[in-house]
HTML snippet that shows the backbone in 3Dmol.js (N, CA, C, O; Angstrom):
<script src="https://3Dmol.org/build/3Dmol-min.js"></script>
<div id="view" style="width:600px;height:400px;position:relative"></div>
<script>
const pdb = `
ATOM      1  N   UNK A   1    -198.536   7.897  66.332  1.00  0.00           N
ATOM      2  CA  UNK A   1    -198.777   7.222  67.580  1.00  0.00           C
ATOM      3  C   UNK A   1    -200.267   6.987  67.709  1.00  0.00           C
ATOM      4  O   UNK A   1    -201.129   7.776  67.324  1.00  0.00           O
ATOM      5  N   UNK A   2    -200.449   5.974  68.215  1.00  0.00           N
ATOM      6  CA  UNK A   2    -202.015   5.810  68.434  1.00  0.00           C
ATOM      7  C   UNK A   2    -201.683   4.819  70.026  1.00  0.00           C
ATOM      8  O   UNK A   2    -200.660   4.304  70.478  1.00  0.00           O
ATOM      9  N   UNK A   3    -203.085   4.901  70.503  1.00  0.00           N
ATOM     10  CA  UNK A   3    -203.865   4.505  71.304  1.00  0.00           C
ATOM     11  C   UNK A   3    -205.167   3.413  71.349  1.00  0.00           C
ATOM     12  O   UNK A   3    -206.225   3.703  70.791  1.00  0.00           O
ATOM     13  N   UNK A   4    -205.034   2.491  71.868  1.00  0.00           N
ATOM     14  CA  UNK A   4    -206.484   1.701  71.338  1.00  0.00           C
ATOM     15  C   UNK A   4    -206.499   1.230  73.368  1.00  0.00           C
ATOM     16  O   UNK A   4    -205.665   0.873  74.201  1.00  0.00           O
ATOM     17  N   UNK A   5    -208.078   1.546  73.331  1.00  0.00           N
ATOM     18  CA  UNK A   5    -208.181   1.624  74.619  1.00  0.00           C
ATOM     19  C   UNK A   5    -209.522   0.604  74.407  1.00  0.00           C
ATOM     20  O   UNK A   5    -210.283   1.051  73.549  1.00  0.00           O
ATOM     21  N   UNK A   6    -209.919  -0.542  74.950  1.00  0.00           N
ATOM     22  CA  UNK A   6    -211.230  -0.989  74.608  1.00  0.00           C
ATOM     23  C   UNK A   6    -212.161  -0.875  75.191  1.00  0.00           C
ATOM     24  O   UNK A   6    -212.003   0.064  75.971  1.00  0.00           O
ATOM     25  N   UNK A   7    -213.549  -1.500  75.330  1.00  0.00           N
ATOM     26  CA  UNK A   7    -214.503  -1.755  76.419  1.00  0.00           C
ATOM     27  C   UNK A   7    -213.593  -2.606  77.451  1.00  0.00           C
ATOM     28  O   UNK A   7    -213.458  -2.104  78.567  1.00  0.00           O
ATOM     29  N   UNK A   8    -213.199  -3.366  77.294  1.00  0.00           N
ATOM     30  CA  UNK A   8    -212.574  -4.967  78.005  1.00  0.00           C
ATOM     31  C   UNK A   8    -211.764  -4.266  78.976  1.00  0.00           C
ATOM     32  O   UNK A   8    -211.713  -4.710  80.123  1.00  0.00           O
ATOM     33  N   UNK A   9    -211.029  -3.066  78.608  1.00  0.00           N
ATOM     34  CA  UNK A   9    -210.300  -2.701  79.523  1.00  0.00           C
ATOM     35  C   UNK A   9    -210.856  -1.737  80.968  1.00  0.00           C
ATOM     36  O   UNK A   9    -210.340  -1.753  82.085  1.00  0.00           O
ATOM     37  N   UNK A  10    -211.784  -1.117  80.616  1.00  0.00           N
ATOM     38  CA  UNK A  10    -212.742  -0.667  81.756  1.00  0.00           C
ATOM     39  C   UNK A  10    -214.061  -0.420  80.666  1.00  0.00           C
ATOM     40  O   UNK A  10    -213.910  -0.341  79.447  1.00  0.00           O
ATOM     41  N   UNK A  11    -215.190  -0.331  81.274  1.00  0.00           N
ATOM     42  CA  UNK A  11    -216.918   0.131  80.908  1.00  0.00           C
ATOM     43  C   UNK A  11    -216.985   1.620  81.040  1.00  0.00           C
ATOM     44  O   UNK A  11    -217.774   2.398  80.504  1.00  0.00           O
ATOM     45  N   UNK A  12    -216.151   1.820  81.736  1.00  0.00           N
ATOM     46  CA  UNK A  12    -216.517   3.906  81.790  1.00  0.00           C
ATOM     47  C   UNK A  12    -214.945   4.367  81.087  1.00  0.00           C
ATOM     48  O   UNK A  12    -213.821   3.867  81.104  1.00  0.00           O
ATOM     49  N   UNK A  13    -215.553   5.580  80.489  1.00  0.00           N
ATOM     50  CA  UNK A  13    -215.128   5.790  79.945  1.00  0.00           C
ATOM     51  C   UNK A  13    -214.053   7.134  80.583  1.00  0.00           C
ATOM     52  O   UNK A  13    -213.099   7.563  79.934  1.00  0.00           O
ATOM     53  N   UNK A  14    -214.328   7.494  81.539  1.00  0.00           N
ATOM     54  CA  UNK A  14    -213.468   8.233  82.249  1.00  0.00           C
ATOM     55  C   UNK A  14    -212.249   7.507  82.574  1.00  0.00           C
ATOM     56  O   UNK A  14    -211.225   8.162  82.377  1.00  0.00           O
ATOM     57  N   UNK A  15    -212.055   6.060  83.119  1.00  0.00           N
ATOM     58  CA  UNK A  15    -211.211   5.241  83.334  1.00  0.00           C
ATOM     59  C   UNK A  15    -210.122   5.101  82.145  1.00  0.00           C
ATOM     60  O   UNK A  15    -208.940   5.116  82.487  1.00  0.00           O
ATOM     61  N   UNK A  16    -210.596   4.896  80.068  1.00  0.00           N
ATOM     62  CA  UNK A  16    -210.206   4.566  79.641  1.00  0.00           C
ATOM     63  C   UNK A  16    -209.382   5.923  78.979  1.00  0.00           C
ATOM     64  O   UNK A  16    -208.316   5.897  78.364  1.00  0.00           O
ATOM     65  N   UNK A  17    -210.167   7.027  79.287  1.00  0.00           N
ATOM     66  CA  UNK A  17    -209.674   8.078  78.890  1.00  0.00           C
ATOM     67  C   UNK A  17    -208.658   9.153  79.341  1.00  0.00           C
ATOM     68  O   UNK A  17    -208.133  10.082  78.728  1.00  0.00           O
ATOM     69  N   UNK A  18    -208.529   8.609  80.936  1.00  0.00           N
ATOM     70  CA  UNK A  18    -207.531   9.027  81.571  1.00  0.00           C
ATOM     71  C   UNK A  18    -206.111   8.101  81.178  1.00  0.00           C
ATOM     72  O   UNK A  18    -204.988   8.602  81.132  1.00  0.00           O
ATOM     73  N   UNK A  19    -206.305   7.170  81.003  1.00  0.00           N
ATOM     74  CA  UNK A  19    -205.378   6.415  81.191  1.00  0.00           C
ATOM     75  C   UNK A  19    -204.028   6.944  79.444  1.00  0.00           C
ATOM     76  O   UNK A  19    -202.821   7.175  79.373  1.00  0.00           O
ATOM     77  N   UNK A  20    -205.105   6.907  78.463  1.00  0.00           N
ATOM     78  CA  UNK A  20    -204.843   7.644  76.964  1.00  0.00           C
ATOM     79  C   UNK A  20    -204.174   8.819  77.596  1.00  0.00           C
ATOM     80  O   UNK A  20    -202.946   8.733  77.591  1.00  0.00           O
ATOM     81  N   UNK A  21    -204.932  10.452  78.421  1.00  0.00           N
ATOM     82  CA  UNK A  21    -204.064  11.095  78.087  1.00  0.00           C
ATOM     83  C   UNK A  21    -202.551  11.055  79.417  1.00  0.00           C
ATOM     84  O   UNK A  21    -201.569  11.760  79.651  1.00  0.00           O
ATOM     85  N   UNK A  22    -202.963  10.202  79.797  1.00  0.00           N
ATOM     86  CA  UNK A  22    -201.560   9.896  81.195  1.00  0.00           C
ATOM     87  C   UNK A  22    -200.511   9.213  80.149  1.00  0.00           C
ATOM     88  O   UNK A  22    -199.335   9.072  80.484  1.00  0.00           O
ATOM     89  N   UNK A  23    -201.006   8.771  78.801  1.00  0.00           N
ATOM     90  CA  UNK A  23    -199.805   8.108  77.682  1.00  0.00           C
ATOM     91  C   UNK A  23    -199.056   9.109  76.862  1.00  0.00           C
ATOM     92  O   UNK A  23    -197.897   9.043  76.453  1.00  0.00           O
ATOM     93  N   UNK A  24    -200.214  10.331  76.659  1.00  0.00           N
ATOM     94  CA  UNK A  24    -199.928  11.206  75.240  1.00  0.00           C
ATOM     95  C   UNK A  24    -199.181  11.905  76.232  1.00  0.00           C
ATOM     96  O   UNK A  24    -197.983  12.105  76.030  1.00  0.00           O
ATOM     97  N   UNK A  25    -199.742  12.313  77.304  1.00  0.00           N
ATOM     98  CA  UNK A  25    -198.812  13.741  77.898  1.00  0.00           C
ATOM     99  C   UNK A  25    -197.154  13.263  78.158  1.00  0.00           C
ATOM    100  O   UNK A  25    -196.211  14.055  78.163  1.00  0.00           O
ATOM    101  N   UNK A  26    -197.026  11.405  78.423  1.00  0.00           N
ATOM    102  CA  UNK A  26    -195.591  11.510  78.614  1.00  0.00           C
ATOM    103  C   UNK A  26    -195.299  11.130  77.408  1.00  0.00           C
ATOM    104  O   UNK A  26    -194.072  11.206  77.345  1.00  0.00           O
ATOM    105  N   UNK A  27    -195.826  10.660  76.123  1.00  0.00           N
ATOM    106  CA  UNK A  27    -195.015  10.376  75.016  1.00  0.00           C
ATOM    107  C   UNK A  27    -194.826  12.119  74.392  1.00  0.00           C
ATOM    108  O   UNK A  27    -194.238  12.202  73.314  1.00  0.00           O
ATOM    109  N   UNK A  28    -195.210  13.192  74.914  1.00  0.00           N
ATOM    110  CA  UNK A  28    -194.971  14.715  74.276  1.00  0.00           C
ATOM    111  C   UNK A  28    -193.210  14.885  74.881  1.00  0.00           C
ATOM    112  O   UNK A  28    -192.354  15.428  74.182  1.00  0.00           O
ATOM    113  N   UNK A  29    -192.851  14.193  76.575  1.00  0.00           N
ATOM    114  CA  UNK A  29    -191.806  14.076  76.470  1.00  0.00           C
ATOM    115  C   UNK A  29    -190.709  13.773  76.539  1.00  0.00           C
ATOM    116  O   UNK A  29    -189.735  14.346  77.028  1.00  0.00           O
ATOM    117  N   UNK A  30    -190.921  12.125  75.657  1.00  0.00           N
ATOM    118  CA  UNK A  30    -190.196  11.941  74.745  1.00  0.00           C
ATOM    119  C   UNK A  30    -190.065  12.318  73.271  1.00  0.00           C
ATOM    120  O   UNK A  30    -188.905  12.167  72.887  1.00  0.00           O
ATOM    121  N   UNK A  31    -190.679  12.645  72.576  1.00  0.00           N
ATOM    122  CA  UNK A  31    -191.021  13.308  71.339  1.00  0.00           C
ATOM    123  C   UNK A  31    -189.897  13.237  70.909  1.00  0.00           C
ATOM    124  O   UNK A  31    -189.397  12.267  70.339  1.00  0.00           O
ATOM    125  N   UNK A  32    -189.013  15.065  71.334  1.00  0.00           N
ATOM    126  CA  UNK A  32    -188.216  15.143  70.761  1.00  0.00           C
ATOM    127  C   UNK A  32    -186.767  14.270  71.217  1.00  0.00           C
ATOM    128  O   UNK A  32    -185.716  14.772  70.819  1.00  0.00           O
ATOM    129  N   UNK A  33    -186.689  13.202  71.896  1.00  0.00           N
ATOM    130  CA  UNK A  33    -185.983  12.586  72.246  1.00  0.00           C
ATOM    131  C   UNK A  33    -185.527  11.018  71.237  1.00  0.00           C
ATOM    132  O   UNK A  33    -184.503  10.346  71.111  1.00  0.00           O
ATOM    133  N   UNK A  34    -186.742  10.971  70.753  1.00  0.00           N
ATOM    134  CA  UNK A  34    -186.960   9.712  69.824  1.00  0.00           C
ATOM    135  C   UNK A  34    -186.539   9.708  68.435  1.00  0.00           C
ATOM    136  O   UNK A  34    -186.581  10.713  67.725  1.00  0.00           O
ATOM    137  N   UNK A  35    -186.157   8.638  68.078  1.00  0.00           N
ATOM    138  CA  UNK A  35    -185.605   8.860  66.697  1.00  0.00           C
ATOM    139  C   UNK A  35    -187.052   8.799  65.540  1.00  0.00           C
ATOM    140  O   UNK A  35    -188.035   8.070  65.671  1.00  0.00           O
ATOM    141  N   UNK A  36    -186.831   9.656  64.585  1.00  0.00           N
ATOM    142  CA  UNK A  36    -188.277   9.433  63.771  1.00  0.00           C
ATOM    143  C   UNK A  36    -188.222   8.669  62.848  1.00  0.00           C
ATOM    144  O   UNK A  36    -187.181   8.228  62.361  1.00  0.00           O
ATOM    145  N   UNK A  37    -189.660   8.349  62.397  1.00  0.00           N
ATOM    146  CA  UNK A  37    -189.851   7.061  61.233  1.00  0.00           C
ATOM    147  C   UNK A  37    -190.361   6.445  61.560  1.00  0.00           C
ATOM    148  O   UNK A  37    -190.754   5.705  60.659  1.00  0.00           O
ATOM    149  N   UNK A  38    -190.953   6.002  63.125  1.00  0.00           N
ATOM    150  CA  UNK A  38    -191.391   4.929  63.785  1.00  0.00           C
ATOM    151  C   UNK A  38    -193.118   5.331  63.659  1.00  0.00           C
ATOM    152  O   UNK A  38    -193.631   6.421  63.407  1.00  0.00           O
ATOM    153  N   UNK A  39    -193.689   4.148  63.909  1.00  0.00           N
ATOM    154  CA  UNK A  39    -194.972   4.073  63.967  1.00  0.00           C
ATOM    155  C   UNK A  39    -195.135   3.788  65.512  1.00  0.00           C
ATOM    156  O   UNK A  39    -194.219   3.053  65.883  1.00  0.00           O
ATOM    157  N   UNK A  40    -195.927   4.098  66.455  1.00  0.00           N
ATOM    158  CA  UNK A  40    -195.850   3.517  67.627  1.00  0.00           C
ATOM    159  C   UNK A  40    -197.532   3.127  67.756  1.00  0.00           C
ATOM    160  O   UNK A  40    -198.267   3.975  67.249  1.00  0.00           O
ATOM    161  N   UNK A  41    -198.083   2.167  68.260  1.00  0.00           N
ATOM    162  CA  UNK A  41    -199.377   1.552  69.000  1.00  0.00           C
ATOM    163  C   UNK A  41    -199.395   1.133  70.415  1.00  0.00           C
ATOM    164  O   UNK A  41    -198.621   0.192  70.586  1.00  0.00           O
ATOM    165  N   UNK A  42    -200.031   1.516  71.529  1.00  0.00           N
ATOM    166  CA  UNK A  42    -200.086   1.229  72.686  1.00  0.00           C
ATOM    167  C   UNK A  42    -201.363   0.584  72.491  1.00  0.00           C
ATOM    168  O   UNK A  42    -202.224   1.039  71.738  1.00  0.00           O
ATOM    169  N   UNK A  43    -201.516  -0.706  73.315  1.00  0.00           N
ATOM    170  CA  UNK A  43    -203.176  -1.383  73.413  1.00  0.00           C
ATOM    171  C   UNK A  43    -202.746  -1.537  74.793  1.00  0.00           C
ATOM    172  O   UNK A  43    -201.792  -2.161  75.258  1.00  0.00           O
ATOM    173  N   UNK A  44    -203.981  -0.581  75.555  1.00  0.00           N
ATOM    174  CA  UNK A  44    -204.180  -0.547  77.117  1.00  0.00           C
ATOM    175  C   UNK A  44    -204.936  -2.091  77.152  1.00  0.00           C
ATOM    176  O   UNK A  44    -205.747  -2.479  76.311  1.00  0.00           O
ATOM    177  N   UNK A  45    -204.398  -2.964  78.488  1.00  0.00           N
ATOM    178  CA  UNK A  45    -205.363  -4.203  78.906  1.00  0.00           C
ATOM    179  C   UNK A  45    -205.417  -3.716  80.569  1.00  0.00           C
ATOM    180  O   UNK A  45    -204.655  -2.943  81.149  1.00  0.00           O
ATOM    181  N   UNK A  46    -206.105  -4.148  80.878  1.00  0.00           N
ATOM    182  CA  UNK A  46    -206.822  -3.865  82.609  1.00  0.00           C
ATOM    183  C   UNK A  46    -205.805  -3.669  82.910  1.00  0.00           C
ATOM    184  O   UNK A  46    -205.184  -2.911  82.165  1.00  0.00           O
ATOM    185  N   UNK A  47    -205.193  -4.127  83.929  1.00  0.00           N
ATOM    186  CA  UNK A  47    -204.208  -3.782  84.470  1.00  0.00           C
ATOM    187  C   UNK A  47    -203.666  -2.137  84.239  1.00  0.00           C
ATOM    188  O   UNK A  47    -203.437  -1.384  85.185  1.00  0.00           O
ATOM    189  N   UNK A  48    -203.574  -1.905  83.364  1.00  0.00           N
ATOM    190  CA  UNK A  48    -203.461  -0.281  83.258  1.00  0.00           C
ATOM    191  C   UNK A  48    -204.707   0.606  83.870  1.00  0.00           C
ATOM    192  O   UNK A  48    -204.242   1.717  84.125  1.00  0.00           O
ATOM    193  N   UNK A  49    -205.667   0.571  84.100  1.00  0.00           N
ATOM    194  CA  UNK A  49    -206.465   1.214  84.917  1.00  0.00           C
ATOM    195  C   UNK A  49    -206.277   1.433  86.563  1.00  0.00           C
ATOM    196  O   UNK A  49    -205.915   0.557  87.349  1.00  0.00           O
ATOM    197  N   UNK A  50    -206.512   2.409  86.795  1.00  0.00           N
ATOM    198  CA  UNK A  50    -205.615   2.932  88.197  1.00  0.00           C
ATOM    199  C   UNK A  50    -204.563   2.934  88.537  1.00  0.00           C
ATOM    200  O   UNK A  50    -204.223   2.898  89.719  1.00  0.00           O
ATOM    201  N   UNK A  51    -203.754   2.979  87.502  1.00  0.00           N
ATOM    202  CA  UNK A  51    -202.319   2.957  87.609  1.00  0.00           C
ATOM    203  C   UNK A  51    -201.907   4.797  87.652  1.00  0.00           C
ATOM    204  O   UNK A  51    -202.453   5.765  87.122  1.00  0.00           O
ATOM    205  N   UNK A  52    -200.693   4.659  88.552  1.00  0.00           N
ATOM    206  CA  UNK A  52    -200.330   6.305  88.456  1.00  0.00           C
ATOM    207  C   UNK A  52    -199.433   6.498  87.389  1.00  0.00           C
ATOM    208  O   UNK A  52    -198.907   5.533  86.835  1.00  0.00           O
ATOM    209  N   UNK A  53    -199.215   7.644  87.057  1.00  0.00           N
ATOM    210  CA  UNK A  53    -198.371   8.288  86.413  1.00  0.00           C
ATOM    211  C   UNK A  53    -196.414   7.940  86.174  1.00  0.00           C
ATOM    212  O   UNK A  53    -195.556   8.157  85.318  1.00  0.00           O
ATOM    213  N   UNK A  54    -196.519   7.264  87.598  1.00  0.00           N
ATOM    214  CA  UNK A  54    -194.844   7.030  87.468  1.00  0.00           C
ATOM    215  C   UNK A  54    -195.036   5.845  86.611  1.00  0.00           C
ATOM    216  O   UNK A  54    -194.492   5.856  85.507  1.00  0.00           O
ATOM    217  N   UNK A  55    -195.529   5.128  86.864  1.00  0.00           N
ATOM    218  CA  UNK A  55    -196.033   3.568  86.619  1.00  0.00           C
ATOM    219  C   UNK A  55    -195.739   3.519  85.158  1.00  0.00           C
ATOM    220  O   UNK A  55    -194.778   3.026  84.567  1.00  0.00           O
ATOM    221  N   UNK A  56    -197.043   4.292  84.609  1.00  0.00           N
ATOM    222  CA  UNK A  56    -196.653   4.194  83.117  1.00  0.00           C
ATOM    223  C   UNK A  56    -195.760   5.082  82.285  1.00  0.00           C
ATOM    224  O   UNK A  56    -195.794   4.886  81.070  1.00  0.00           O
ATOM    225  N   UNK A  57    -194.683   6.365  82.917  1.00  0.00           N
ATOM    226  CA  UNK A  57    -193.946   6.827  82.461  1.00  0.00           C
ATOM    227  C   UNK A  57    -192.346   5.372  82.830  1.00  0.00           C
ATOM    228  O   UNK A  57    -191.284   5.384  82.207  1.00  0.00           O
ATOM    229  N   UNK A  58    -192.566   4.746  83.511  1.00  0.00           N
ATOM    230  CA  UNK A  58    -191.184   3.897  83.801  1.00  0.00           C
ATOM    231  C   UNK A  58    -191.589   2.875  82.793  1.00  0.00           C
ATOM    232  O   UNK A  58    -190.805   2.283  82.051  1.00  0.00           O
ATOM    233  N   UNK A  59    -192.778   2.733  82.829  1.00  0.00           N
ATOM    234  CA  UNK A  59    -192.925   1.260  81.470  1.00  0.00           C
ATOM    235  C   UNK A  59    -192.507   1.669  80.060  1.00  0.00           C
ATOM    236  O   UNK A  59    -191.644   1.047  79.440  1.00  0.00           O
ATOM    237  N   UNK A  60    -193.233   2.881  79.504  1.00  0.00           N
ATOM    238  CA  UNK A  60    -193.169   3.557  78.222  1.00  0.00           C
ATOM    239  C   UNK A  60    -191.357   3.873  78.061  1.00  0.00           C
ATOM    240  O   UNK A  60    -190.868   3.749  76.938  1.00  0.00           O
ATOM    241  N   UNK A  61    -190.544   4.235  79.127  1.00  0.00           N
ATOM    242  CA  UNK A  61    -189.745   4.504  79.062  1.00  0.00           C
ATOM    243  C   UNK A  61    -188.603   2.802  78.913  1.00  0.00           C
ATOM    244  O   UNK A  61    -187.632   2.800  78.156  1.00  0.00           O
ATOM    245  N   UNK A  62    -188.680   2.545  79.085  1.00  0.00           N
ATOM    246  CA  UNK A  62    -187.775   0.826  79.492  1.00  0.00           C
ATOM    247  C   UNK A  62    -188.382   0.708  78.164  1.00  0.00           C
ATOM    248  O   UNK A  62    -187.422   0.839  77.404  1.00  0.00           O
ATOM    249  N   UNK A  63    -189.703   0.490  77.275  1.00  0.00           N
ATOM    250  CA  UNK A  63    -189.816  -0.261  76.398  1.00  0.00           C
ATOM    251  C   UNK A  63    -189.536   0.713  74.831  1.00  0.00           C
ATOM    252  O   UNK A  63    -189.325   0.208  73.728  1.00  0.00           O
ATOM    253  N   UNK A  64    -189.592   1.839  75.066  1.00  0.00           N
ATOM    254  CA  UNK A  64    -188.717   2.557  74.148  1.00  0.00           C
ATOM    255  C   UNK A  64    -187.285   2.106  74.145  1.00  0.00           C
ATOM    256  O   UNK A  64    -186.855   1.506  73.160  1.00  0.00           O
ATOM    257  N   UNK A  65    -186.352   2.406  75.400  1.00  0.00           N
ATOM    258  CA  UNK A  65    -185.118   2.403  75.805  1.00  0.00           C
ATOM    259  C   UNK A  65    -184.662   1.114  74.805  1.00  0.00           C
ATOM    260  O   UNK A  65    -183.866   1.290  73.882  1.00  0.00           O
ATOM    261  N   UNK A  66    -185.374  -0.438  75.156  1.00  0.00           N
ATOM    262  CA  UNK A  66    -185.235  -1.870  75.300  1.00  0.00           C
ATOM    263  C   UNK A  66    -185.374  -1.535  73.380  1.00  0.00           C
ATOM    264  O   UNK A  66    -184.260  -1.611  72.862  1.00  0.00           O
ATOM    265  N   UNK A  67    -186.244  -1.282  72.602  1.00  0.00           N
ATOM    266  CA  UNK A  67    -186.176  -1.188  70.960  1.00  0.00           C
ATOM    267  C   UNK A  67    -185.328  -0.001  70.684  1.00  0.00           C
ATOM    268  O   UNK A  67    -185.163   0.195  69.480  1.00  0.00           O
ATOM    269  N   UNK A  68    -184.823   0.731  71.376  1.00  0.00           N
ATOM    270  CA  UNK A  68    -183.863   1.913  70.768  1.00  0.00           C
ATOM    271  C   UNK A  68    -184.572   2.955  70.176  1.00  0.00           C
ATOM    272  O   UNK A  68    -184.089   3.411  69.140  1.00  0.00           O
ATOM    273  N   UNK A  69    -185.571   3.417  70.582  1.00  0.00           N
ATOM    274  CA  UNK A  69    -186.173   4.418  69.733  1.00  0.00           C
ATOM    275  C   UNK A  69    -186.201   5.344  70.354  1.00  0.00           C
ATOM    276  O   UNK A  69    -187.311   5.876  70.375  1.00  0.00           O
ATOM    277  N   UNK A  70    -184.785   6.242  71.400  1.00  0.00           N
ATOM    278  CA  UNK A  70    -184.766   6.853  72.504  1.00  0.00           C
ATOM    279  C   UNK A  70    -183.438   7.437  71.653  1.00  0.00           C
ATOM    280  O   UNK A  70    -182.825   6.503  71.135  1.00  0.00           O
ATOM    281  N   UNK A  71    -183.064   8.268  71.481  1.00  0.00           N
ATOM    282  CA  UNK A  71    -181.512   8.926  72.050  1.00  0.00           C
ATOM    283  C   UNK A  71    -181.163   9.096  72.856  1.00  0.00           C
ATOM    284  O   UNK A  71    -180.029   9.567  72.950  1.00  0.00           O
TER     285      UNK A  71
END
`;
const viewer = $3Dmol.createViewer("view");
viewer.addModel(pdb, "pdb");
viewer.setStyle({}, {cartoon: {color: "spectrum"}});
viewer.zoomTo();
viewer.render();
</script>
């Protein structure tokens, strides 16, 4: 799994770095929920900055669900 967070998406880096671990802590759980083999890449664009926690656990979740990489 990776993360690519840019300048473009916020200038501070507190902004871009919260947003990374608000991704890792809910992709820990799905983990064991997911089927393995997969490569996964998230590229944060603005809009993801100040977003809460439900926000991007309902997105991550629908777009796993939507490719099947969920049990």
């Amino acid at each position: 799994m990776g993360i690519v967070a840019s300048l473009k998406v916020s200038k501070r880096a507190v902004d871009r770095n919260r947003a990374k671990r608000l991704i890792r802590s809910i992709m820990e759980e799905f983990w064991n929920k997911m089927i393995p083999g997969y490569d996964i890449l998230f590229i944060l664009k603005k809009e993801a900055v100040g977003k809460k926690r439900i926000d991007f656990y309902s997105s991550i979740k629908n777009i796993l669900a939507k490719e099947g990489l969920i049990r």
